[in-house]
N, C-alpha and C positions, 0 to 999 in steps of 0.2 A: 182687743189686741192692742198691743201698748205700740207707739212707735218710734222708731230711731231716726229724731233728724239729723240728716249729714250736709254739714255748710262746708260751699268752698270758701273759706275765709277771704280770699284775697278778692275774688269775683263779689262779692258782696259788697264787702268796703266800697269798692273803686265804682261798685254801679250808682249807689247811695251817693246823696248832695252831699249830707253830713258829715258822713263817718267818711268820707272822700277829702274833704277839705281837711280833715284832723290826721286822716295817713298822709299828705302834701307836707303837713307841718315836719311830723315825728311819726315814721311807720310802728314804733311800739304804741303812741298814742291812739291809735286808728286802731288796733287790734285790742286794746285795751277798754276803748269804748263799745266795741263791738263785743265783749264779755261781757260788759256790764249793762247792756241791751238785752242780751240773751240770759242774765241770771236775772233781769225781771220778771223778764217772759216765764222763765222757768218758775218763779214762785206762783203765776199763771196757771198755767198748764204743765202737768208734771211730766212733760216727754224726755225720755232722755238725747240729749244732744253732744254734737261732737262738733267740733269745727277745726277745717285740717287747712293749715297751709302750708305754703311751699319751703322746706328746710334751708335754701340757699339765705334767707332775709328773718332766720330764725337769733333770738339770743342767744347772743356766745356761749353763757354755760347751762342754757336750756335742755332739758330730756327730749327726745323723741316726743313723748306721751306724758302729757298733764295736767292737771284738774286747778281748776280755780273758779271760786262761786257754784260748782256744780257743773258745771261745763266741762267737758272734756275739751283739750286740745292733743291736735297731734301735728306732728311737723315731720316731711317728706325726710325721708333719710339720703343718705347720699347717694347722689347719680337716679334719685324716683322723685319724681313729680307730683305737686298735689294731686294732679287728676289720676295717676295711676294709683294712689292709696284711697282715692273716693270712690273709682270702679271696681278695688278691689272690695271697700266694705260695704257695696253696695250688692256686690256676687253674692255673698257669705248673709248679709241680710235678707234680701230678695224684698218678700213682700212686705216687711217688717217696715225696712226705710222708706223714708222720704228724700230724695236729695235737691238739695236747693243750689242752684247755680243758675248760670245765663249762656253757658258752654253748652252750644249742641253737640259736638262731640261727646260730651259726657251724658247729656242727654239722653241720645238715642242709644249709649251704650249700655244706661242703668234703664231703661223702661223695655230692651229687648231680655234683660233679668227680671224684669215682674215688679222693680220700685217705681214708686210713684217719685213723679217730679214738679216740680213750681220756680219760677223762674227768682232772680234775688232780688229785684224791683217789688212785685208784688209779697213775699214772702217779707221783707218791711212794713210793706203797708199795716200785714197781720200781726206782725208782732208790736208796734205803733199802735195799732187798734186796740189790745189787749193791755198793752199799757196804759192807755188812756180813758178805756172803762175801767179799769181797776183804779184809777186816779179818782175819776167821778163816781164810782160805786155802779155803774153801767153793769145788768146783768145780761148777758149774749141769749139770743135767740135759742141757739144748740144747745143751752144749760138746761130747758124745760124738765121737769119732773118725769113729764112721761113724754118721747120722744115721739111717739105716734099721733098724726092730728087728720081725725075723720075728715072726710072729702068725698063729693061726687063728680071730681074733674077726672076724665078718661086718660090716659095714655095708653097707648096702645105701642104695639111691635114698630110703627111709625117712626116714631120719636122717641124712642129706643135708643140711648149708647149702647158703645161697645163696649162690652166686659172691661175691657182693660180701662176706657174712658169713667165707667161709673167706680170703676175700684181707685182711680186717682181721685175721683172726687169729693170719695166718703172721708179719705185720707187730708183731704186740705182741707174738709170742712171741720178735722178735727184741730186743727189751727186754732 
């Protein structure tokens, strides 16, 4: 199953050291690196991504909805808010998306719809990681040929997640 991640653009930036000091300088700089983070990740790992910010801090003669590097953007239309077009595409996706923020509010509203979620601090790290073995030739654990690795360690009903916890996991370990 392919997945759609859904970034809050703005939430991301501002969590990040990096791309935090470069929105400080020039809010198009900070969004612009933040593309160009995510069209490496993308030659990565082929998921498709969106990343939605808030239309008030968008370019003057910017669309709604537009692609660069492969990346989707969208920008809040007037009088809606990032978050209510990332709860909306998180409804419409369900279990397809991922979304990435640090908003509990949007949180607990995309994981009582069935999407997995990962918070924008750690969802850095993984795309950093993935750039970084791709830099050194680093092949990931998850890449194995065959995904299945015999074992006589027990788990039992014990140590058991819950449905929903082991369905966000499969989802971030596709990272």
């Amino acid at each position: 199953m392919a997945i759609h991640i859904i970034i809050d653009g703005y939430n991301l930036i501002r969590q990040s050291c990096t791309l935090s000091m470069l929105d400080q300088q020039d809010i198009q700089t900070g969004r612009d690196s933040l593309i160009t983070l995510l069209a490496a990740y993308k030659k990565i790992k082929a998921h498709k991504i969106t990343v939605v910010f808030d239309g008030a801090d968008a370019p003057v003669f910017s669309n709604q909805s537009d692609s660069m590097k492969g990346i989707k953007i969208k920008f809040s239309g007037q009088g809606e808010t990032a978050d209510a077009v990332i709860k909306k595409m998180a409804s419409s996706e369900r279990e397809k998306a991922l979304v990435v923020t640090s908003d509990k509010d949007i949180i607990n509203f995309v994981s009582s719809r069935g999407a997995a979620t990962i918070c924008s601090t750690e969802f850095e790290k993984k795309i950093l990681m993935a750039d970084y073995m791709m830099v050194k030739g680093v092949r990931g654990e998850d890449e194995d040929e065959n995904g299945w690795k015999p074992t006589t360690k027990k788990r039992g009903p014990k140590r058991r997640l819950s449905k929903k916890e082991r369905q966000n996991r499969i989802k971030t370990k596709k990272l």
